[in-house]
N, CA, C and O atoms as a GROMACS GRO file, in nm:
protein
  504
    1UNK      N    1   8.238   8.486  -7.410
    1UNK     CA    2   8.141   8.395  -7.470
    1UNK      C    3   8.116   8.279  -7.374
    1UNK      O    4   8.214   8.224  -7.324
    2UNK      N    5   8.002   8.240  -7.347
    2UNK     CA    6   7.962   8.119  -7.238
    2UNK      C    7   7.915   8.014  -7.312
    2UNK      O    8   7.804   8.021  -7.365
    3UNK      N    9   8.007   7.890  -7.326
    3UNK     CA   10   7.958   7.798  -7.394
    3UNK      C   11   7.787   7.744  -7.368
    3UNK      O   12   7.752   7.735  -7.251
    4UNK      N   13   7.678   7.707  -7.485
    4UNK     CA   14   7.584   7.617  -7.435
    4UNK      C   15   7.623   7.480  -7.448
    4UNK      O   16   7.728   7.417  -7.457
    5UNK      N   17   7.527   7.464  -7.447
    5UNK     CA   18   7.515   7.314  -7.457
    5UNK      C   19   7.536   7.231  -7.610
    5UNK      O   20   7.582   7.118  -7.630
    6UNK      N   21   7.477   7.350  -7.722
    6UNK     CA   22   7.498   7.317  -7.844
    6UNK      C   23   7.626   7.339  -7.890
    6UNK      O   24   7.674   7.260  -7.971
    7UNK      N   25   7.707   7.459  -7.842
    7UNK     CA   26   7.811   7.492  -7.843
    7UNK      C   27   7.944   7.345  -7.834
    7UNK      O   28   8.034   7.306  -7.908
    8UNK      N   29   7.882   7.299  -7.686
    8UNK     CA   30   7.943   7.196  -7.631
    8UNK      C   31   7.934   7.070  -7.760
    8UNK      O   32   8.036   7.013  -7.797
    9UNK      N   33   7.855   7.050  -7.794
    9UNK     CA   34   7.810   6.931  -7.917
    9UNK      C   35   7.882   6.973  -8.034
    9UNK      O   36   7.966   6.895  -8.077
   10UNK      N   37   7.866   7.070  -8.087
   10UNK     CA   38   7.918   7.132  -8.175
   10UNK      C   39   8.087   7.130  -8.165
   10UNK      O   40   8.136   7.071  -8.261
   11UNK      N   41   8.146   7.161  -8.107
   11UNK     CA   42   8.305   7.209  -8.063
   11UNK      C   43   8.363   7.054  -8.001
   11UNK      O   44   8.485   7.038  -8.003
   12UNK      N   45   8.283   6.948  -7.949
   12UNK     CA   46   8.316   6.825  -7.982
   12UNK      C   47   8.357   6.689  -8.075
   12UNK      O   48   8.424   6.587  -8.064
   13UNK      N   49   8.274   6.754  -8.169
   13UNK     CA   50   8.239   6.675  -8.302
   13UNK      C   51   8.383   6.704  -8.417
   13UNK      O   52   8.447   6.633  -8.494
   14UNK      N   53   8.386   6.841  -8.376
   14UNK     CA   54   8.520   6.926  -8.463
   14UNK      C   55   8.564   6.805  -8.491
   14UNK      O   56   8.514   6.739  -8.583
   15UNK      N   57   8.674   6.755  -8.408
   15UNK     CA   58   8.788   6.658  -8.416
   15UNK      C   59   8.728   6.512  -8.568
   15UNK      O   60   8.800   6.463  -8.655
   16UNK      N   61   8.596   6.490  -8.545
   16UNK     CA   62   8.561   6.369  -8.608
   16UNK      C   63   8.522   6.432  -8.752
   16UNK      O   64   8.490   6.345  -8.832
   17UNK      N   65   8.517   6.559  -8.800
   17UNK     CA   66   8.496   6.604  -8.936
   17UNK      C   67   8.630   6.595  -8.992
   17UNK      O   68   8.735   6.582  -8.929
   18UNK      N   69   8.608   6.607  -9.142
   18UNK     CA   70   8.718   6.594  -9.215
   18UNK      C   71   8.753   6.732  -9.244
   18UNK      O   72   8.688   6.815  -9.180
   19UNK      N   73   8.847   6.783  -9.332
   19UNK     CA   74   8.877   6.886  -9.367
   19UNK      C   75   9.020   6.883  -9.359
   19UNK      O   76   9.085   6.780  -9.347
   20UNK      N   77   9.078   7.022  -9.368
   20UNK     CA   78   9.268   6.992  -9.361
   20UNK      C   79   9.339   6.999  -9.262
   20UNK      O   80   9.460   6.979  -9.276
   21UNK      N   81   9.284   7.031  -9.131
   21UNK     CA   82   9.319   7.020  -9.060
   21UNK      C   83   9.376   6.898  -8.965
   21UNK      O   84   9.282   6.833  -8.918
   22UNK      N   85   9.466   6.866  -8.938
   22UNK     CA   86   9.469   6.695  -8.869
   22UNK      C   87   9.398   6.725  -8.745
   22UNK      O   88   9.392   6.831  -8.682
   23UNK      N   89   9.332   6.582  -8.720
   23UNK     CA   90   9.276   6.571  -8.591
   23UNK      C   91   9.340   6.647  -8.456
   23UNK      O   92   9.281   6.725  -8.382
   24UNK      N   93   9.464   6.604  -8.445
   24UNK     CA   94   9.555   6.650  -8.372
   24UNK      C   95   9.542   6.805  -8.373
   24UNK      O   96   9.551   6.846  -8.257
   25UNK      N   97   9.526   6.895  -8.454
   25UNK     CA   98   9.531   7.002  -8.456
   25UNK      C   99   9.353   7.091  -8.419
   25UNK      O  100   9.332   7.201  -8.366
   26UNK      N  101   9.266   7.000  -8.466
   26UNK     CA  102   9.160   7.044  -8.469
   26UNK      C  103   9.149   7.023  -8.316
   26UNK      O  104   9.082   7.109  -8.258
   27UNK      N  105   9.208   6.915  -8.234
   27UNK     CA  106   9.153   6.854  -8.076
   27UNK      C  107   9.223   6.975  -7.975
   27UNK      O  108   9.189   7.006  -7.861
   28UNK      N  109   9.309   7.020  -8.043
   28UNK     CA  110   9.415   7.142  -8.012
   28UNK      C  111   9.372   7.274  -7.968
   28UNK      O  112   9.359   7.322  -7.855
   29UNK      N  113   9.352   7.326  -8.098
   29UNK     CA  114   9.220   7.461  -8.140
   29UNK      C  115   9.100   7.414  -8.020
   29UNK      O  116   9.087   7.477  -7.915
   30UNK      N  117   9.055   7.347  -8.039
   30UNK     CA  118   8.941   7.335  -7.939
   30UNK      C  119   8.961   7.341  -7.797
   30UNK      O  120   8.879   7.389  -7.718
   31UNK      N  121   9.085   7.286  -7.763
   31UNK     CA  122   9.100   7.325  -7.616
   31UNK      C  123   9.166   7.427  -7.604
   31UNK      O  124   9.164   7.453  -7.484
   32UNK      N  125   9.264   7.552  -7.692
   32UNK     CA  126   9.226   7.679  -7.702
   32UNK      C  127   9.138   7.753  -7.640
   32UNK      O  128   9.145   7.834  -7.547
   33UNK      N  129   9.030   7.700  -7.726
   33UNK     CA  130   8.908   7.828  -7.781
   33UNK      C  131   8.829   7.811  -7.598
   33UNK      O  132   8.778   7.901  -7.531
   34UNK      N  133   8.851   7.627  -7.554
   34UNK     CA  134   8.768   7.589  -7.407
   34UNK      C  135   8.816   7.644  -7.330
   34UNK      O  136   8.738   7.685  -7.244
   35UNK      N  137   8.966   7.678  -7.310
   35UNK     CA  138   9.068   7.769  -7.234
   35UNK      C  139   9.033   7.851  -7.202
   35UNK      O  140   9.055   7.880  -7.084
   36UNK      N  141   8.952   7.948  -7.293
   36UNK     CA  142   8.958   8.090  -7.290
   36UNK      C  143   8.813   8.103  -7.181
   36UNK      O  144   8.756   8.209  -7.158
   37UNK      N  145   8.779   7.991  -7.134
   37UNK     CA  146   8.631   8.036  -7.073
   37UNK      C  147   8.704   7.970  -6.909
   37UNK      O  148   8.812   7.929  -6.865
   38UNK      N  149   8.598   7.989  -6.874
   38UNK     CA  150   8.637   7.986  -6.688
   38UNK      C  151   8.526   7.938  -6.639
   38UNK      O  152   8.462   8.004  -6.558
   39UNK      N  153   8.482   7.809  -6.683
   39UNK     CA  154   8.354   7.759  -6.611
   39UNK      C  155   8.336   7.578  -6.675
   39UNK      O  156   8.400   7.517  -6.761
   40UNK      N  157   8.224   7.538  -6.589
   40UNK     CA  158   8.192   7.428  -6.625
   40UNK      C  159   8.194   7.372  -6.743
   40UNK      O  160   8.248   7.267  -6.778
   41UNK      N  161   8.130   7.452  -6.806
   41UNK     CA  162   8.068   7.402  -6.919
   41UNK      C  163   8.209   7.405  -7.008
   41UNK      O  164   8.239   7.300  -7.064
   42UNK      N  165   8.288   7.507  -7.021
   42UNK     CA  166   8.428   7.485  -7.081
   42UNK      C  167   8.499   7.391  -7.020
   42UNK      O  168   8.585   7.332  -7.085
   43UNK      N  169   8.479   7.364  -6.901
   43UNK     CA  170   8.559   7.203  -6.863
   43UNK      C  171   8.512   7.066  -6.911
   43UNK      O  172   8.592   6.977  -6.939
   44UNK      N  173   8.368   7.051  -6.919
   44UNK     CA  174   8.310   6.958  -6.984
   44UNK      C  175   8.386   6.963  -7.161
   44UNK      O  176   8.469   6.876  -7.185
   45UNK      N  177   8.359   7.044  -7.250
   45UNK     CA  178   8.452   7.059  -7.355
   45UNK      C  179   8.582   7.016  -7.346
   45UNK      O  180   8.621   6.928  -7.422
   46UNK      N  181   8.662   7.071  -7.256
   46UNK     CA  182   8.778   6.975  -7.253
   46UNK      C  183   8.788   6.891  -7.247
   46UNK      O  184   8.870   6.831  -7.316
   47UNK      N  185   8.679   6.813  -7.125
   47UNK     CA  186   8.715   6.653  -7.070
   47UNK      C  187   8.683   6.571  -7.241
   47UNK      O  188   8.756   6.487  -7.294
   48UNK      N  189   8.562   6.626  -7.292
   48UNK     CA  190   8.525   6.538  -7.388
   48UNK      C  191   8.653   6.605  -7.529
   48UNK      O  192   8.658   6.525  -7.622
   49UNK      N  193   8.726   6.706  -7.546
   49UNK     CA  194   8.839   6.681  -7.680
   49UNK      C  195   8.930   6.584  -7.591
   49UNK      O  196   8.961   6.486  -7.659
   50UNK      N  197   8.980   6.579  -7.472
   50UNK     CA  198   9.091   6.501  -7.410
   50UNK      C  199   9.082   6.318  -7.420
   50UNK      O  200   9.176   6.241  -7.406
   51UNK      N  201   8.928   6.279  -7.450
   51UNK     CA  202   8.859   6.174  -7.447
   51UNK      C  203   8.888   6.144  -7.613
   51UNK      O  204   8.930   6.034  -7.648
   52UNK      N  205   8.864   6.244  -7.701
   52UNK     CA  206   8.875   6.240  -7.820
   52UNK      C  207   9.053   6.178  -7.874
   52UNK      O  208   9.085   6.091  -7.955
   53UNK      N  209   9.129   6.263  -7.795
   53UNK     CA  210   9.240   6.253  -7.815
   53UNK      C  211   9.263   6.140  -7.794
   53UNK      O  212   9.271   6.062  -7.890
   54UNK      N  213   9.282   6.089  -7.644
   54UNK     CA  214   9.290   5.934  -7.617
   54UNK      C  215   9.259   5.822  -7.667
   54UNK      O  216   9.302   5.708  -7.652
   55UNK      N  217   9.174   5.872  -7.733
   55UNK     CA  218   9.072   5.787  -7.828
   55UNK      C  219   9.137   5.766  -7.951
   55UNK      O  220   9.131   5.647  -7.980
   56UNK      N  221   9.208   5.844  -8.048
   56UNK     CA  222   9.248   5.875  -8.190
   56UNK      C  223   9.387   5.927  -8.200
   56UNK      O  224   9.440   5.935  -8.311
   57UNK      N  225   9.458   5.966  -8.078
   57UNK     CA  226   9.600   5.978  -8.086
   57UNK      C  227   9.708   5.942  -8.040
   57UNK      O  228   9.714   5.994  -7.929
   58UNK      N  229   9.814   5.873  -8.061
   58UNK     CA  230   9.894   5.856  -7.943
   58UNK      C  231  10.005   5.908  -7.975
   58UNK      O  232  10.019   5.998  -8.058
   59UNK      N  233  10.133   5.829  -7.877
   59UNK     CA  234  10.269   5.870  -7.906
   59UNK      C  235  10.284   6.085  -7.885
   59UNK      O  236  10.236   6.162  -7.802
   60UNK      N  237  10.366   6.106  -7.995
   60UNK     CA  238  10.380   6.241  -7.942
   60UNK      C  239  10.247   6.305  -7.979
   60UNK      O  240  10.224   6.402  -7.907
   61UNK      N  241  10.164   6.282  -8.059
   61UNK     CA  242  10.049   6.370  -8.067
   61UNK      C  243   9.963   6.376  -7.922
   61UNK      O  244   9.917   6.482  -7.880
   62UNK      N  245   9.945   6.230  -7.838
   62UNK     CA  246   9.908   6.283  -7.767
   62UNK      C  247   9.955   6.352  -7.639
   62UNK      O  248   9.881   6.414  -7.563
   63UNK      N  249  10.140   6.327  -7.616
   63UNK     CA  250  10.158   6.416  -7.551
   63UNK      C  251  10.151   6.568  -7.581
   63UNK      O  252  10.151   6.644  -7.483
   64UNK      N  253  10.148   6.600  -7.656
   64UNK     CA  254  10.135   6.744  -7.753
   64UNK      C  255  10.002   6.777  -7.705
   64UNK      O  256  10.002   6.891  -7.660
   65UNK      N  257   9.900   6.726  -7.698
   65UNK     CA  258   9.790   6.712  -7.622
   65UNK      C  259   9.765   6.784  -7.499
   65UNK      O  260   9.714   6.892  -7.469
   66UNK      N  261   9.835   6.657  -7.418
   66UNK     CA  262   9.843   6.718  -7.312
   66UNK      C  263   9.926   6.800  -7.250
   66UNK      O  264   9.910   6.850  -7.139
   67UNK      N  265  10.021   6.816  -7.326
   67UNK     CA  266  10.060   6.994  -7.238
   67UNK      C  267  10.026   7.078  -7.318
   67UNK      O  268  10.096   7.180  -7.317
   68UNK      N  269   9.896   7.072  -7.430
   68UNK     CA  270   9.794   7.184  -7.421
   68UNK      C  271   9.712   7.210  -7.325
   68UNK      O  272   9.670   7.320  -7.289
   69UNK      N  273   9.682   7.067  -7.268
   69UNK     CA  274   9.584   7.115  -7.119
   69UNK      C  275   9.641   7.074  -7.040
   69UNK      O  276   9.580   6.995  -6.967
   70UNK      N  277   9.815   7.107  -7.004
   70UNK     CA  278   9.844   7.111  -6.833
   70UNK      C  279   9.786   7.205  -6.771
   70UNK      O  280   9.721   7.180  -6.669
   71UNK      N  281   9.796   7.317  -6.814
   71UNK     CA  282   9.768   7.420  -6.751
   71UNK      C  283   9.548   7.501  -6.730
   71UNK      O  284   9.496   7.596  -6.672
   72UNK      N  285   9.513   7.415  -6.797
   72UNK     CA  286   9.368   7.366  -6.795
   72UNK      C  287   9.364   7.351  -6.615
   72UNK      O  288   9.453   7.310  -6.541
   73UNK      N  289   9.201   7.412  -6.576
   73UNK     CA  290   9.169   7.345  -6.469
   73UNK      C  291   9.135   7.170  -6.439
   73UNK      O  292   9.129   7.119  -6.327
   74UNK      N  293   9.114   7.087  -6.589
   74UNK     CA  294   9.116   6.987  -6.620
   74UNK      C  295   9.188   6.931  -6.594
   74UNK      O  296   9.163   6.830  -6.527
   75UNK      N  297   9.318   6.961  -6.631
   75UNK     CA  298   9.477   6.889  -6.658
   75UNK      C  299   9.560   6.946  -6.510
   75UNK      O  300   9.657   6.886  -6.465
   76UNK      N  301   9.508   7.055  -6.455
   76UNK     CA  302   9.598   7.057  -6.358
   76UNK      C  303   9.497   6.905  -6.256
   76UNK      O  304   9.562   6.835  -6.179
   77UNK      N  305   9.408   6.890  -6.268
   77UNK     CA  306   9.340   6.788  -6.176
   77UNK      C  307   9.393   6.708  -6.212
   77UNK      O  308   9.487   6.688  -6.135
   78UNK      N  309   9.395   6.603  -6.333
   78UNK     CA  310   9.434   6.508  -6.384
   78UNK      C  311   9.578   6.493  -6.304
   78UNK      O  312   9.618   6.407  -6.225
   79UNK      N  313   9.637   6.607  -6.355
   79UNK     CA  314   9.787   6.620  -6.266
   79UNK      C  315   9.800   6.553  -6.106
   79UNK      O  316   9.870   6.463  -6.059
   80UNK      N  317   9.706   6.638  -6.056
   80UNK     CA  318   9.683   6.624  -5.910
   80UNK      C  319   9.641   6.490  -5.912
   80UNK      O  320   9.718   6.430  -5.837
   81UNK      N  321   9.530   6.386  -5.976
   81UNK     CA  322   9.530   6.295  -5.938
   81UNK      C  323   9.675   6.221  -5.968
   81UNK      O  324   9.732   6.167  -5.873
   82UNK      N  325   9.722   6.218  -6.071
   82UNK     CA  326   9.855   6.114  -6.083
   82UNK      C  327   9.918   6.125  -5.975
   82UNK      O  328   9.955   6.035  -5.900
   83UNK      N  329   9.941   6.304  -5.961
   83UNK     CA  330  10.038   6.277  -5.818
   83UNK      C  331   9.970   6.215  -5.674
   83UNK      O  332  10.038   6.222  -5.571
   84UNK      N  333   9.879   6.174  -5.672
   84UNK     CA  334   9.832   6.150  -5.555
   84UNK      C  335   9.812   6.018  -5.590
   84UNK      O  336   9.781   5.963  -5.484
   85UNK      N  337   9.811   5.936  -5.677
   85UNK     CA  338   9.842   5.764  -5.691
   85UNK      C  339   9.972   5.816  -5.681
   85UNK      O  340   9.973   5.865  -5.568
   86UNK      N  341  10.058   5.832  -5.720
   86UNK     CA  342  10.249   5.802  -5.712
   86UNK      C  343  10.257   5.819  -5.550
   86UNK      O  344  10.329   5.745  -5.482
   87UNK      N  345  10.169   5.932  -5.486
   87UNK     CA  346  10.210   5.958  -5.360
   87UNK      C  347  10.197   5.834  -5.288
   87UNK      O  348  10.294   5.812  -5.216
   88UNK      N  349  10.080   5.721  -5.286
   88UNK     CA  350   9.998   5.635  -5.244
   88UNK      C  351  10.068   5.540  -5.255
   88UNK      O  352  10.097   5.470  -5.158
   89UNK      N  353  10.117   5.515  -5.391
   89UNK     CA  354  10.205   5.389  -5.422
   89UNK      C  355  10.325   5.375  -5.386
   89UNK      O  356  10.370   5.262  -5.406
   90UNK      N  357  10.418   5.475  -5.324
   90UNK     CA  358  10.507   5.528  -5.311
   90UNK      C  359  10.516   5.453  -5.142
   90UNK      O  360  10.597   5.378  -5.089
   91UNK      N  361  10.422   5.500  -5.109
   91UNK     CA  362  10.392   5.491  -4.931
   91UNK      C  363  10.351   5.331  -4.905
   91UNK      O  364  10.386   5.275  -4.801
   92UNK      N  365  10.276   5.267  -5.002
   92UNK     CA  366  10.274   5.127  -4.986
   92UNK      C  367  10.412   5.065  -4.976
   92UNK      O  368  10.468   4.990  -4.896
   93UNK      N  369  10.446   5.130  -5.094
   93UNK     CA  370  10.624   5.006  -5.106
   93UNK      C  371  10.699   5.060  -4.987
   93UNK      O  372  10.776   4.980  -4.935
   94UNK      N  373  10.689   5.231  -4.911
   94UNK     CA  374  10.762   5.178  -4.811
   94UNK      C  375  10.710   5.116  -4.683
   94UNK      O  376  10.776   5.080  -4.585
   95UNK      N  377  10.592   5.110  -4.701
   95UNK     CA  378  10.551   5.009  -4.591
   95UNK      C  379  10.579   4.864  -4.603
   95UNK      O  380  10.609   4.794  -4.506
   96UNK      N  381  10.567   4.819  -4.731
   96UNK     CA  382  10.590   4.734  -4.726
   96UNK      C  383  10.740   4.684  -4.676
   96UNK      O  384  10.748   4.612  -4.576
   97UNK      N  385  10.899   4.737  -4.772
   97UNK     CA  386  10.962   4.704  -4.729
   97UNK      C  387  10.992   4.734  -4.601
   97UNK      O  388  11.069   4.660  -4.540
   98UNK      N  389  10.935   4.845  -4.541
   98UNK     CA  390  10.959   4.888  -4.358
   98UNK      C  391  10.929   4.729  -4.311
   98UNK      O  392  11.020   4.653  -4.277
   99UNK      N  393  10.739   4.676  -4.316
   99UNK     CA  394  10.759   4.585  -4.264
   99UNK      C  395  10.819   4.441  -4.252
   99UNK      O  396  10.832   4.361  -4.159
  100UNK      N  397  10.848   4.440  -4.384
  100UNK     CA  398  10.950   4.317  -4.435
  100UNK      C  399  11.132   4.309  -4.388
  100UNK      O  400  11.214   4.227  -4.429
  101UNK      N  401  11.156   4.432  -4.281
  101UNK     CA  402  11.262   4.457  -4.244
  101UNK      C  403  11.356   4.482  -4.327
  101UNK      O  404  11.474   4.457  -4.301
  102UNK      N  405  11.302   4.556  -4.478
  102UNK     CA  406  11.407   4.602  -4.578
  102UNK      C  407  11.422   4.686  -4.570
  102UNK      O  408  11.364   4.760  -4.649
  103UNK      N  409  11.529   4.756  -4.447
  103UNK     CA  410  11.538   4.906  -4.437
  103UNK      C  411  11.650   4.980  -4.554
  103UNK      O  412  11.652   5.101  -4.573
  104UNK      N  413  11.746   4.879  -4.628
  104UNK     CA  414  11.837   4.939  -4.712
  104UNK      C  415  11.809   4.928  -4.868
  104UNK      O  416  11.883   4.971  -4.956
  105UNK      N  417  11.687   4.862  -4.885
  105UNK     CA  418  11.600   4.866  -5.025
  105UNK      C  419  11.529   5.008  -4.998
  105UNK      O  420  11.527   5.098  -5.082
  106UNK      N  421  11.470   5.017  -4.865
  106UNK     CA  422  11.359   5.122  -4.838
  106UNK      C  423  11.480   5.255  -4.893
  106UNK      O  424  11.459   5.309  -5.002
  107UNK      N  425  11.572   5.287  -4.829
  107UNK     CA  426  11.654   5.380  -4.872
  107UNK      C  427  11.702   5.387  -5.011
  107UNK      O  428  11.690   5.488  -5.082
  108UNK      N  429  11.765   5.257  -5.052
  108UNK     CA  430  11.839   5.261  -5.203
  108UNK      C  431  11.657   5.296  -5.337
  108UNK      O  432  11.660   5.335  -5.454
  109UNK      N  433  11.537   5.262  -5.254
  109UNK     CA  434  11.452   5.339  -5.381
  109UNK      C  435  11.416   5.484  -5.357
  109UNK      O  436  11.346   5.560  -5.423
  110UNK      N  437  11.459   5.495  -5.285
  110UNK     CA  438  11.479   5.663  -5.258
  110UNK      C  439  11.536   5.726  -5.324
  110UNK      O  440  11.492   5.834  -5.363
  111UNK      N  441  11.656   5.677  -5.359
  111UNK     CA  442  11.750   5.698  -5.467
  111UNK      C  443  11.793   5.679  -5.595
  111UNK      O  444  11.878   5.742  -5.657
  112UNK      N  445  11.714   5.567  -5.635
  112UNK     CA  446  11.755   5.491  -5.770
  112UNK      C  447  11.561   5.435  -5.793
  112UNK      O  448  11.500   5.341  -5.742
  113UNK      N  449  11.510   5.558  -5.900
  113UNK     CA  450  11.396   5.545  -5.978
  113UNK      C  451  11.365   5.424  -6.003
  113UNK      O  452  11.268   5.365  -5.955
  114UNK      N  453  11.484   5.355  -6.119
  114UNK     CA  454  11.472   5.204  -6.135
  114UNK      C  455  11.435   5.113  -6.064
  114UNK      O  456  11.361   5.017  -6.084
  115UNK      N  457  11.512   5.163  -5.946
  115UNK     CA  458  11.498   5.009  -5.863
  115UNK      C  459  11.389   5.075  -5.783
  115UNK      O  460  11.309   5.001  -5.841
  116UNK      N  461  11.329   5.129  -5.720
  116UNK     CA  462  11.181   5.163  -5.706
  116UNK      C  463  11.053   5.145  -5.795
  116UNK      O  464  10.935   5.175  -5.774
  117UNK      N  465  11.103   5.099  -5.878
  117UNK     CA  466  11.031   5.064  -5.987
  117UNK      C  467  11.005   4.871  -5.983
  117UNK      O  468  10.913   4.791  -5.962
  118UNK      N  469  11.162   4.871  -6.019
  118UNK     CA  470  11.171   4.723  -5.972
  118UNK      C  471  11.093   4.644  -5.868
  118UNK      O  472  11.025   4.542  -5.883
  119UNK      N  473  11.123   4.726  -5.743
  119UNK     CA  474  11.039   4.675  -5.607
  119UNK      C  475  10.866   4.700  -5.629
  119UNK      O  476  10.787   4.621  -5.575
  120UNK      N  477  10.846   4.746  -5.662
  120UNK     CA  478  10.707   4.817  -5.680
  120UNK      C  479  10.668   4.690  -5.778
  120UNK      O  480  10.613   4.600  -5.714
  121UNK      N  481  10.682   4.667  -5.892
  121UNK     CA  482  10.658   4.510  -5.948
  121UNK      C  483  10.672   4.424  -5.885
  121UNK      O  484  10.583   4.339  -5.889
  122UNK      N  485  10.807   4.398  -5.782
  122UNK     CA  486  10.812   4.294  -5.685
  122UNK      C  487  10.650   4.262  -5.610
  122UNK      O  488  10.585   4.157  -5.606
  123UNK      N  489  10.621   4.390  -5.560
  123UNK     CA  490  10.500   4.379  -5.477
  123UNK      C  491  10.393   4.381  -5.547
  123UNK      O  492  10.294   4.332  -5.492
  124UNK      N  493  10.376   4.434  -5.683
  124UNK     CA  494  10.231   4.379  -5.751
  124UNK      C  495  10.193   4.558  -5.672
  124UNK      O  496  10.105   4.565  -5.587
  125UNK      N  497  10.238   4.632  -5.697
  125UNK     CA  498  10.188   4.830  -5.702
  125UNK      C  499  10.220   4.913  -5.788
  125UNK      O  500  10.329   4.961  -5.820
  126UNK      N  501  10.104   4.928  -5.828
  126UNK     CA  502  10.068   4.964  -5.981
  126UNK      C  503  10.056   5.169  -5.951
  126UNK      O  504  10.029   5.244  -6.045
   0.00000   0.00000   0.00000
């Protein structure tokens, strides 16, 4: 089945009707049913239930969410971008402490999440 465009309007809206289903479940089903297609127009469907979600769920519903669409061509991007800010931010703080002559901070956040974390606030890298 190749989503249209009405399709797309239609299979968006799901989430904002009432019925017995919880939102959470209806935003669910829908990225299912967008799953099952292999094209644009099923990625557009996703981006807009994932928008929905963000929008109307949090906490575990919306992680429940999203590892319905890790595996999405959507969610593996999304993926790919996070990892490529962590990669970025990662490489600032050790530049930074490289050039600040903190070569045993540069090592100990190598090792200890926290305190890479810590330093990373130090420097204002988000």
């Amino acid at each position: 089945m190749d989503f249209t465009e009405d399709d797309i309007a239609q299979l968006s809206m799901i989430p904002l009707m009432g019925g017995q289903m919880s939102r959470k479940d209806k935003i669910k089903e829908g990225i299912f049913i967008a799953k099952e297609e292999h094209n644009d127009m099923a990625d557009k469907v996703m981006a807009m239930l994932y928008t929905l979600a963000d929008k109307f769920l949090d906490g575990a519903e919306l992680d429940e969410i999203k590892e319905a669409m890790t595996m999405t061509r959507l969610g593996q991007m999304i993926e790919k971008d996070g990892r490529e800010k962590e990669r970025i931010a990662l490489n600032t703080l050790n530049k930074k402490l490289l050039s600040s002559n903190r070569i045993e901070d540069c090592i100990k956040a190598t090792e200890d999440e926290e305190y890479q974390k810590k330093l990373m606030k130090e420097f204002g890298i988000k």
